[in-house]
C-alpha positions in Angstrom: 25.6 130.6 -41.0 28.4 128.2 -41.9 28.1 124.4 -40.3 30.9 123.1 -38.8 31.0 119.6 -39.8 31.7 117.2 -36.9 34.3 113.7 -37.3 33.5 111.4 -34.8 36.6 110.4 -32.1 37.6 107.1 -33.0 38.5 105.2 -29.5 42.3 104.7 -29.0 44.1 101.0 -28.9 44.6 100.3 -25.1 48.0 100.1 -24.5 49.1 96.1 -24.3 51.7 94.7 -22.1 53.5 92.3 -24.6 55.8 91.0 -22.0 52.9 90.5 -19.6 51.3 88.5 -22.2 54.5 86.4 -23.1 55.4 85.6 -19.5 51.2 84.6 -19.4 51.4 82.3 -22.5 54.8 81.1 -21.5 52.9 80.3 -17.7 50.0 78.6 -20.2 52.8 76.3 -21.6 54.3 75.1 -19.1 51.4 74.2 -17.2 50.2 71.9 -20.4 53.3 70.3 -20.4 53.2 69.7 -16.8 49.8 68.5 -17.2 50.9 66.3 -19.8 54.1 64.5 -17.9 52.6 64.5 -14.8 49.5 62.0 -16.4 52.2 60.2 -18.2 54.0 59.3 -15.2 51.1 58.7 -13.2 49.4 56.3 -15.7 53.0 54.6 -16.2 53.1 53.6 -12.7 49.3 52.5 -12.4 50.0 50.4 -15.6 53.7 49.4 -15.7 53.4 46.4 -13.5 50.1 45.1 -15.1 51.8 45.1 -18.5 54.6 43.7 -17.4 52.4 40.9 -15.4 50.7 40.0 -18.7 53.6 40.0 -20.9 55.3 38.0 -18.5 52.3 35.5 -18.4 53.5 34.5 -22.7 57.2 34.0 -21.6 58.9 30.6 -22.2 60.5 30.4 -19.0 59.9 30.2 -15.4 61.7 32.7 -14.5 60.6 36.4 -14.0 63.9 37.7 -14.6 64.5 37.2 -18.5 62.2 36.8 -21.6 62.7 33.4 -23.5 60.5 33.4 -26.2 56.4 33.4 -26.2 54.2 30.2 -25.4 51.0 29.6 -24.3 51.8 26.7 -22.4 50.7 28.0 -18.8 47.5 29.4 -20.2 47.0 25.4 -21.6 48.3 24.1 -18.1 45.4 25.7 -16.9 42.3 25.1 -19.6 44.2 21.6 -19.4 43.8 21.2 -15.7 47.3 20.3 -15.4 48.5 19.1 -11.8 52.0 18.8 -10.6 55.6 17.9 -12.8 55.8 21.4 -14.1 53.4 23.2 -13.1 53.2 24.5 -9.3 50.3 26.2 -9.4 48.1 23.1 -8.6 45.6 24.5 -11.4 43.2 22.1 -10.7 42.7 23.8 -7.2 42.0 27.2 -9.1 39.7 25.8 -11.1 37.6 25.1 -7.6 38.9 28.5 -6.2 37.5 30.1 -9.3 34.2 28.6 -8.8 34.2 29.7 -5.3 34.4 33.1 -6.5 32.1 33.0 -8.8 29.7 31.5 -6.2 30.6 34.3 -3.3 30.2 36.6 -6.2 27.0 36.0 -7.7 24.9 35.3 -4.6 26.4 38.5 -2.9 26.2 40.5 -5.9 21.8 39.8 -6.1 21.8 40.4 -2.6 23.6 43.7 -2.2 21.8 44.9 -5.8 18.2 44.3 -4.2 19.2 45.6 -0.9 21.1 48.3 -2.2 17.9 49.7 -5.3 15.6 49.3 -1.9 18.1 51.5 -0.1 18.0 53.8 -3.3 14.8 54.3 -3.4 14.1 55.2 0.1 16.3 57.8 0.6 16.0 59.4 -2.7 12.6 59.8 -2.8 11.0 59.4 0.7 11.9 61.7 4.3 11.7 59.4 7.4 13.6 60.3 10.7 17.5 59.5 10.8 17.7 59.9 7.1 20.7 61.6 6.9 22.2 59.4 9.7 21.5 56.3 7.0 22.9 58.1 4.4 26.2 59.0 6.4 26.5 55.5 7.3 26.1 53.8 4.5 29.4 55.8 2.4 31.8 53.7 5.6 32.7 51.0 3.8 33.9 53.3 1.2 36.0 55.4 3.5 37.3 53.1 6.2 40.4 50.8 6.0 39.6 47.6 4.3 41.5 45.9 7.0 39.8 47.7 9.8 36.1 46.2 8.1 37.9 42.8 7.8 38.6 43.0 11.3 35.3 44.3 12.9 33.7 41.6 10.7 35.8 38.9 11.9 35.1 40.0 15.5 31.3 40.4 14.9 30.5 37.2 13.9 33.4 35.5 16.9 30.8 37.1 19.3 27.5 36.1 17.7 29.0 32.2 16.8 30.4 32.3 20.3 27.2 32.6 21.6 25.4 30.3 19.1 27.7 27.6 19.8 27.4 28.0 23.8 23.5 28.4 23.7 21.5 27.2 21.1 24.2 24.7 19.3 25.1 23.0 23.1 21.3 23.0 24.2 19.4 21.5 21.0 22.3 19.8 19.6 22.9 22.1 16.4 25.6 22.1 14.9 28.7 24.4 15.5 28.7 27.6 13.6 31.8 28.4 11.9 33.4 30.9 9.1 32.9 30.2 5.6 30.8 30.3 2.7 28.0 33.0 4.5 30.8 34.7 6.5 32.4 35.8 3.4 29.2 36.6 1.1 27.8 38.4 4.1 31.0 40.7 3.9 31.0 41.4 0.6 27.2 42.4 0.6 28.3 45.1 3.1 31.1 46.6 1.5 29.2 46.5 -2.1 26.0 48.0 -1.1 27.6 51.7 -0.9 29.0 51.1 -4.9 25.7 49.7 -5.8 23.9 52.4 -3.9 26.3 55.2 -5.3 25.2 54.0 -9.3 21.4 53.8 -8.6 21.5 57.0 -6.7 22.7 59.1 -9.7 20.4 57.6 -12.0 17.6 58.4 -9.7 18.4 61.9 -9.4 18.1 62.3 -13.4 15.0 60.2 -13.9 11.7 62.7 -14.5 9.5 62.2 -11.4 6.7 63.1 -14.0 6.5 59.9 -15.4 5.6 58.0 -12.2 3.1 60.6 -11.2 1.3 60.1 -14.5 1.0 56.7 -14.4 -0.6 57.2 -10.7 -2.9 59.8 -12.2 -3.9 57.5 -14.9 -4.9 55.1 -12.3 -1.8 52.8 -11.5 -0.7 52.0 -7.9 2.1 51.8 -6.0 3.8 48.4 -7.1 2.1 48.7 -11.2 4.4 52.3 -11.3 6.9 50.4 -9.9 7.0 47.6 -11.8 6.5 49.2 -15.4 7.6 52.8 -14.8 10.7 52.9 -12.1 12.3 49.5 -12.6 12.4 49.3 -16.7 14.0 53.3 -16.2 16.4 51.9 -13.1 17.6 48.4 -15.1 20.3 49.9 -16.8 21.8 51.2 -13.4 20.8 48.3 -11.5 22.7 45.9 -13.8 25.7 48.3 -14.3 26.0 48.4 -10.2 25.5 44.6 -10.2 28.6 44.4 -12.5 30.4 46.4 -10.0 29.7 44.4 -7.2 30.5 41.9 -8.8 33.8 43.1 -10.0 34.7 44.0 -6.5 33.2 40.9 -4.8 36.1 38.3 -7.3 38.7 41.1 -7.0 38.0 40.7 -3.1 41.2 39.8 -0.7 41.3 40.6 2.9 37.3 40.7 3.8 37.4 36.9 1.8 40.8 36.0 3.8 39.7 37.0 6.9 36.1 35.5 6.7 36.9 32.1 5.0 37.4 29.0 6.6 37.7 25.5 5.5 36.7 24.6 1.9 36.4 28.4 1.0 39.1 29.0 -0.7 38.7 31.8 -3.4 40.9 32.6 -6.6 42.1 35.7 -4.8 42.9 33.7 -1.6 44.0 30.6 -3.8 47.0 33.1 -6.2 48.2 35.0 -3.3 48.7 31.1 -1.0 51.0 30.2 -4.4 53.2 33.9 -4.1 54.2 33.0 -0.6 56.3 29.9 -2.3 57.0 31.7 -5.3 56.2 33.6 -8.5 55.1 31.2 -11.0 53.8 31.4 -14.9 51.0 30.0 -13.7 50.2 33.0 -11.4 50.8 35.7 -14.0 48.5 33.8 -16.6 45.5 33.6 -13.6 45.9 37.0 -13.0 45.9 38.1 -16.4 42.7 35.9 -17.3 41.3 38.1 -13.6 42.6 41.0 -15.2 41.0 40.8 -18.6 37.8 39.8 -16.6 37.4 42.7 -14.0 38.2 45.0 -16.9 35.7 43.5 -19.3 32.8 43.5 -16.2 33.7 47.4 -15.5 33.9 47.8 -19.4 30.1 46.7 -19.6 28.8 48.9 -16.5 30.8 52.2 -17.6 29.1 51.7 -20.9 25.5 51.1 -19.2 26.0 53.8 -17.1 26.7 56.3 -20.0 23.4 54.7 -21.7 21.7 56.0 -18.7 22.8 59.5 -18.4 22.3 59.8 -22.0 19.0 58.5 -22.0 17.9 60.6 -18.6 18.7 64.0 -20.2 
């Protein structure tokens, strides 16, 4: 009996819509190149006027309006602490503003960090009642107006040195309290605890629980696992949210403005007293040296923080 020798079916080519795929591709295009623009304009805008502020800062000339040739003379007016004759910007005063700031900045940047790794802590890895109230609260400073916090601030402590001053100040002969130097770091600890908060938090959730449960099975307590396990592990994002605060605390205008009184004068507050009589070389070199600063001090905590994600996985 003869075989009949089977061929196997080969499948057949689906059927392709080339000018479904062309119109696709050409949709693919057009999207990279709007992409593309639309980051170019956006970053053009964002840095436009900085550029421009810092190039400005090497010009020969007072005015703003033409470029006369480079100098540093306005960076050496203010190294120099040059007063008056040409220069307007009074540099010796932001020498003093600038070690306001750094003041404000410092003592509210240690106080926000430790509030703000205690904060951490609690509501990463404890459960207590209100907990999720807490952690609502604590993202407002983020959210709200800056101007609206300036102004609850402001009217928060009118009420509580209004009363001082008619109570306690009148009855035991205290003296007065006013705004100034612990108005303003007391309002810049409560705006930068969120940020601080924010960069501990995410290190917190990569960090291996293990390790603290084996150094309390190996027979450490409470503050010995703290103190060798969690805090070496949290450093890195302590320090890179310190440099935020930080940042944000000398970058600080309207919580400072509103909360300052006499003999607190801050770089922030100082530069923008000198715009209101004019745009001078002066300014553009302070704001460039702020500039250069604030993106050295972010610089340094975006680098920590990518040390710590890499080191957590």
């Amino acid at each position: 009996m003869a075989q009949t020798a089977l061929t196997p079916s080969l499948p057949t080519a689906p059927d392709i819509d080339m000018g479904a795929v062309r119109r696709d591709m050409a949709i693919r295009r057009t999207g990279k190149v709007f992409y593309v623009f639309n980051a170019a304009v956006t970053y053009f805008f964002l840095w436009a006027p900085i550029v421009v502020l810092i190039v400005f800062s090497f010009n020969d000339s007072r005015s703003v309006a033409r470029w006369e040739g480079f100098t540093l003379q306005w960076y050496q007016n203010i190294f120099a602490n040059v007063t008056g004759g040409a220069s307007r910007a009074a540099t010796s005063g932001a020498l003093d503003a600038l070690g306001n700031s750094f003041i404000i900045g410092i003592i509210s940047t240690l106080i926000a960090t430790v509030l703000a790794t205690a904060l951490a802590l609690a509501l990463v890895r404890f459960r207590f009642p209100g907990k999720s109230f807490i952690d609502g609260l604590l993202y407002l400073p983020v959210v709200i107006p800056e101007i609206a916090q300036a102004v609850s601030l402001v009217l928060f402590f009118s009420v509580i040195f209004d009363f001082y001053n008619a109570t306690l100040a009148a009855s035991l002969g205290l003296p007065n309290a006013n705004r100034g130097f612990g108005t303003i770091i007391v309002g810049h600890v409560v705006f930068n605890i969120a940020f601080v908060v924010v960069v501990i938090r995410a290190r917190l959730a990569d960090m291996n629980p293990r390790l603290e449960e084996a150094a309390r099975d190996l027979g450490a307590n409470e503050w010995q696992t703290f103190t060798r396990i969690t805090l070496p592990l949290l450093m890195p994002a302590i320090v890179a949210g310190a440099l935020l605060a930080f940042t944000l605390s000398l970058d600080d205008y309207l919580i400072t403005a509103y909360l300052s009184g006499p003999g607190t004068n801050t770089l922030t507050v100082f530069v923008f007293g000198l715009m209101r009589r004019g745009i001078s070389p002066e300014i553009n070199a302070i704001s460039t040296l702020m500039i250069v600063i604030s993106i050295v001090l972010i610089g340094i905590s975006m680098m920590l923080q990518g040390r710590n994600a890499a080191g957590g996985k």
